[in-house]
C-alpha positions as CSV (number, residue, x, y, z in Angstrom):
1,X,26.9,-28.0,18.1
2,X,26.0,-29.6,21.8
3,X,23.0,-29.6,23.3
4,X,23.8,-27.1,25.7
5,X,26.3,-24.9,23.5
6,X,24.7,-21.4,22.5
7,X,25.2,-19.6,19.1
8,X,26.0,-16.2,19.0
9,X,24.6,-14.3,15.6
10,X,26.0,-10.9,15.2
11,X,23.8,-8.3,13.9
12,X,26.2,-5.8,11.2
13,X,23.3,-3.5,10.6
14,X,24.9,-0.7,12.6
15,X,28.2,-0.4,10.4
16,X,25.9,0.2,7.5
17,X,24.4,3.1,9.8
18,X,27.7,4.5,10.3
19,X,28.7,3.9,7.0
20,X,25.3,5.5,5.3
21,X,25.9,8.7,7.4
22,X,28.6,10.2,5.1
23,X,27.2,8.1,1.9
24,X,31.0,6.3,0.9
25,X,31.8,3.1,1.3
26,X,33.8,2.9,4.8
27,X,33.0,1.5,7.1
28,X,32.3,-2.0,5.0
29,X,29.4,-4.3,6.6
30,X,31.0,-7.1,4.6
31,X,34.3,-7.0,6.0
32,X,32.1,-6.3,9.9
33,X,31.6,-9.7,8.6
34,X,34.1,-11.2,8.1
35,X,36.0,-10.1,11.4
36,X,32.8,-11.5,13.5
37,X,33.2,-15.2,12.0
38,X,36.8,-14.8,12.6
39,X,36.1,-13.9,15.9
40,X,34.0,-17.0,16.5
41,X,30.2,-15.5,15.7
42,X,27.9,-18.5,14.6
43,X,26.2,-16.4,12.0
44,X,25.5,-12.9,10.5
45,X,22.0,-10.7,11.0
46,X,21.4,-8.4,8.8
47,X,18.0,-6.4,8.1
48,X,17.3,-5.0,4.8
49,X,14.7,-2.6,5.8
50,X,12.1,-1.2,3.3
51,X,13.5,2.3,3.4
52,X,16.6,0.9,2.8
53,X,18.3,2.9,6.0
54,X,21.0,0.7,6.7
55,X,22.1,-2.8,5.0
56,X,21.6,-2.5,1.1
57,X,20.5,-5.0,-1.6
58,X,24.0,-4.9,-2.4
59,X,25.2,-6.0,1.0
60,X,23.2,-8.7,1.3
61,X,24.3,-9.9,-2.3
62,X,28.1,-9.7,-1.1
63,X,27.1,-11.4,2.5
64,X,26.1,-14.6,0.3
65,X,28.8,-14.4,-1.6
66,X,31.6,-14.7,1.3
67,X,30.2,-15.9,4.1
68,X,31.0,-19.3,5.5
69,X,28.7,-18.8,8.1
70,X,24.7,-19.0,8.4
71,X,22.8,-16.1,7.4
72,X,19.8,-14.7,9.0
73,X,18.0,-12.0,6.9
74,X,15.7,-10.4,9.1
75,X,12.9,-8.7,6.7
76,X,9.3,-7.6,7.3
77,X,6.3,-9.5,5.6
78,X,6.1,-8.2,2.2
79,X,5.7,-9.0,-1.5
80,X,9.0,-7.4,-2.1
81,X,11.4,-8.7,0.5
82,X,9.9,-12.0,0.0
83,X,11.4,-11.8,-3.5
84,X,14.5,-10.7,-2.4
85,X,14.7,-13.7,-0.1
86,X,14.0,-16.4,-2.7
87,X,16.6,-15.7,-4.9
88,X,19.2,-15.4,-2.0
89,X,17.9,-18.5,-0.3
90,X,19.7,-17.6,2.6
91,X,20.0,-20.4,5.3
92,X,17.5,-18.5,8.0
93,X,15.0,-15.8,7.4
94,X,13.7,-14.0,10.5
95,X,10.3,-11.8,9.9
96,X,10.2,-8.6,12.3
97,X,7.9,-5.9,12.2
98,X,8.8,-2.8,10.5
99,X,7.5,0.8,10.9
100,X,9.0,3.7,8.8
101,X,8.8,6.1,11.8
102,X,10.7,3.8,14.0
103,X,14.2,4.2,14.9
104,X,14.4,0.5,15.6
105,X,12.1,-2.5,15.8
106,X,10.0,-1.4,18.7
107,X,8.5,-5.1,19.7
108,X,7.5,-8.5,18.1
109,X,5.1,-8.9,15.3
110,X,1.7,-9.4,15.7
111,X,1.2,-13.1,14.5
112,X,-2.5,-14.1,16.1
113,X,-3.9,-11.1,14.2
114,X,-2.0,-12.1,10.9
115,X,-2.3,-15.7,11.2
116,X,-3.6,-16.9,7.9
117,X,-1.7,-14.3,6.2
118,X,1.4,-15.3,7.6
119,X,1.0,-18.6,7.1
120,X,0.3,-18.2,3.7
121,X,3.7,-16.1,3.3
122,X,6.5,-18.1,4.7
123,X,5.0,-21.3,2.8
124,X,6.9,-20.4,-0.1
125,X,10.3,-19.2,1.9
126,X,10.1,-22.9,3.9
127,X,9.7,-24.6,0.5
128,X,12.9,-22.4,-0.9
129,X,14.9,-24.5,2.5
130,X,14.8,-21.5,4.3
131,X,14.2,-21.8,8.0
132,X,12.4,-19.3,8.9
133,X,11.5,-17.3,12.3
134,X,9.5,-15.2,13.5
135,X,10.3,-12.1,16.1
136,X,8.1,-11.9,18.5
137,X,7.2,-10.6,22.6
138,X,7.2,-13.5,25.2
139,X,3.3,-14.1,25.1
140,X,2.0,-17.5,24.8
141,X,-1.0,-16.4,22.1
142,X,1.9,-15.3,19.6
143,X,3.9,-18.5,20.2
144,X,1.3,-20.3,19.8
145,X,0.0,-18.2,16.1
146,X,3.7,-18.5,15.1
147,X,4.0,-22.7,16.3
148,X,0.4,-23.1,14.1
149,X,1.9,-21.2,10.9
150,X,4.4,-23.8,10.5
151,X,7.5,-21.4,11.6
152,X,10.3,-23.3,12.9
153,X,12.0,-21.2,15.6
154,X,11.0,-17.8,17.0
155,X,12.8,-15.3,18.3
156,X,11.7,-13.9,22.0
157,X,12.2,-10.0,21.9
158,X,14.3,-9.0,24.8
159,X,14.3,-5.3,24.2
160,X,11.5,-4.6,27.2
161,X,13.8,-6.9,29.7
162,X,17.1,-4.5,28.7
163,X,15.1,-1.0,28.8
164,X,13.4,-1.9,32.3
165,X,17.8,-2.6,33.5
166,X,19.1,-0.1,32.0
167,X,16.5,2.6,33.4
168,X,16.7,1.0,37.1
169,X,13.0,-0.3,37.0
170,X,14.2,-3.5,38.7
171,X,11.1,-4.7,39.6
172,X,10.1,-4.5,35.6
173,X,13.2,-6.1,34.8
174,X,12.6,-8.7,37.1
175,X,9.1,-9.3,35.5
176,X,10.1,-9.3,32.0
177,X,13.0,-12.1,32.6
178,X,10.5,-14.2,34.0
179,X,8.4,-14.3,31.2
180,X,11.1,-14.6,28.8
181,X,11.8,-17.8,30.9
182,X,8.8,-19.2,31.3
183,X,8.1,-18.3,27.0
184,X,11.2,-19.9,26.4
185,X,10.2,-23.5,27.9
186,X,6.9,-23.1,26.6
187,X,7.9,-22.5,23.0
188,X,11.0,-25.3,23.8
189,X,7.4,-27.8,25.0
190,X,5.8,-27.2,21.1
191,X,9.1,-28.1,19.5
192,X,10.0,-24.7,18.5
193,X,13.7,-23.9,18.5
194,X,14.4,-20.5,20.9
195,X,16.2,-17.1,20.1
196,X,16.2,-14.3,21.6
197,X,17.7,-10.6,20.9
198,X,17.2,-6.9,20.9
199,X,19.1,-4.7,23.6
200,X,20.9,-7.3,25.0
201,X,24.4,-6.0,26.3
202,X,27.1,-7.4,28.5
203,X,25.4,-6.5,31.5
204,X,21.7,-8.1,30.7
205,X,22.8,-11.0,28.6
206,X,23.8,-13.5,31.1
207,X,20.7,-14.5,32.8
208,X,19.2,-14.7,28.8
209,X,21.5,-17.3,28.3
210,X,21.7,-19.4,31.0
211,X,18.2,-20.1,29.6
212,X,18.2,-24.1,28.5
213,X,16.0,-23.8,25.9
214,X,17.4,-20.5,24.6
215,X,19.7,-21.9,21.1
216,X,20.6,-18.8,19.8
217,X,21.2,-15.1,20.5
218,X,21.5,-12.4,17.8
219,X,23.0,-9.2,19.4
220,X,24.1,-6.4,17.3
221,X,24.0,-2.8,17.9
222,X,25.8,-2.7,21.4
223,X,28.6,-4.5,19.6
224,X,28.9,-2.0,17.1
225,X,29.0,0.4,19.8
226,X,31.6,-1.2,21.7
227,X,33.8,-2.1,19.2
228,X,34.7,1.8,18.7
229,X,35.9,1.4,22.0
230,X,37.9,-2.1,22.1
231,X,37.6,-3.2,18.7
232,X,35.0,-5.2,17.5
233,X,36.7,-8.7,17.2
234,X,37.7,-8.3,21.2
235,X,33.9,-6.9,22.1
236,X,32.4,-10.2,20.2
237,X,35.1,-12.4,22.3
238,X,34.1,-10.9,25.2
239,X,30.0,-11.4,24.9
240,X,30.9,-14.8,23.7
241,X,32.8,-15.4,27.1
242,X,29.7,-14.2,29.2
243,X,27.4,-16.4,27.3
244,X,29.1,-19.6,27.6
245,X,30.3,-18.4,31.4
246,X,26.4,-18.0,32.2
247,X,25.5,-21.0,30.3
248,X,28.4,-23.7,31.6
249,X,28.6,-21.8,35.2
């Protein structure tokens, strides 16, 4: 990888969705998979949630079995998913926040309020070689709680910046990208490495990625959704082609 070439990691978590709403086994998250690396994806996301909703223990057994491409198991901060991820030792492990009630992680976890906590919980997951992450909002006292943890990247949530565009509150919109952009070279000045993700879609991901300091994006469930309608080997060629467009243009 270049300096300037950006990753694409492609979340799978929705074909388990579709897949856990008749309880079979079709559609398969593993072969989601496959066709994503195939299609030039950097790496795989997957979230194993507590209540299980989506991606199984089982899926994330066969994920590390084939992939030959980076995993990122996204996972919320506790005693039971940190288990799970030492005996995978998958390459990246991204901590989110997690609420039962939620239909989807609703913003980035609290890490100033947690701090020694935290800290004291991805010890053991950097020591297993994992790099870990942490998912939170573009606000300079989380990046900083997450840069004095000892996490090595974080993830910037973009799910604010894609609601405020795609309900036509442009002046929100507007607001949100420039603190992801100013976040971004902040976090980029402490020597963490920069993702972003949530909500991103072909119409809000270009000015994300023309971001420098932005090395990865993980971008899931409007792929899922778009591949019912082109397929979803031509909808990950086609947000590929907008990031590297906005990021070589």
């Amino acid at each position: 990888m270049t300096q300037n070439e950006l990753r694409l990691g492609v979340n799978i978590d929705h074909v388990a969705t579709v897949r856990n709403a008749r309880g079979g086994a079709y559609p398969d998250p593993l072969r989601a998979a496959r066709l994503a690396e195939e299609a030039g994806a950097d790496g795989i996301t997957a979230h194993l949630r507590e209540d299980r909703r989506h991606i199984s223990d089982a899926d994330i057994d066969g994920l590390m079995d084939i992939l030959n491409i980076p995993l990122n198991f996204e996972m919320a901060a506790t005693d039971e998913m940190q288990a799970i991820a030492l005996r995978h030792k998958p390459h990246a492990v991204c901590i989110v926040p997690e609420k039962r009630e939620e239909r989807t992680t609703e913003g980035g976890l609290e890490v100033a309020r947690e701090e020694n906590r935290l800290a004291h919980f991805i010890a053991p997951l950097r020591d297993a070689g994992c790099r870990v992450s942490i998912f939170i909002a573009a606000d300079k006292r989380q990046i900083d709680a997450a840069h004095r943890i000892g996490a090595e990247v974080i993830e910037l949530h973009t799910g604010a910046y894609c609601d405020a565009f795609a309900e036509g509150r442009m002046d929100e919109h507007q607001k949100e990208l420039n603190a992801l952009r100013e976040m971004s070279a902040y976090a980029h000045s402490l020597g963490l490495e920069v993702h972003a993700g949530h909500g991103l879609t072909y119409d809000t991901v270009a000015p994300i990625a023309a971001f420098p300091e932005v090395k990865e994006l993980n971008i899931g469930h409007f792929l899922i959704g778009e591949s019912i309608f082109l397929g979803l080997q031509p909808a990950i060629a086609e947000m590929r082609r907008l990031m590297d467009a906005a990021r070589n243009g």
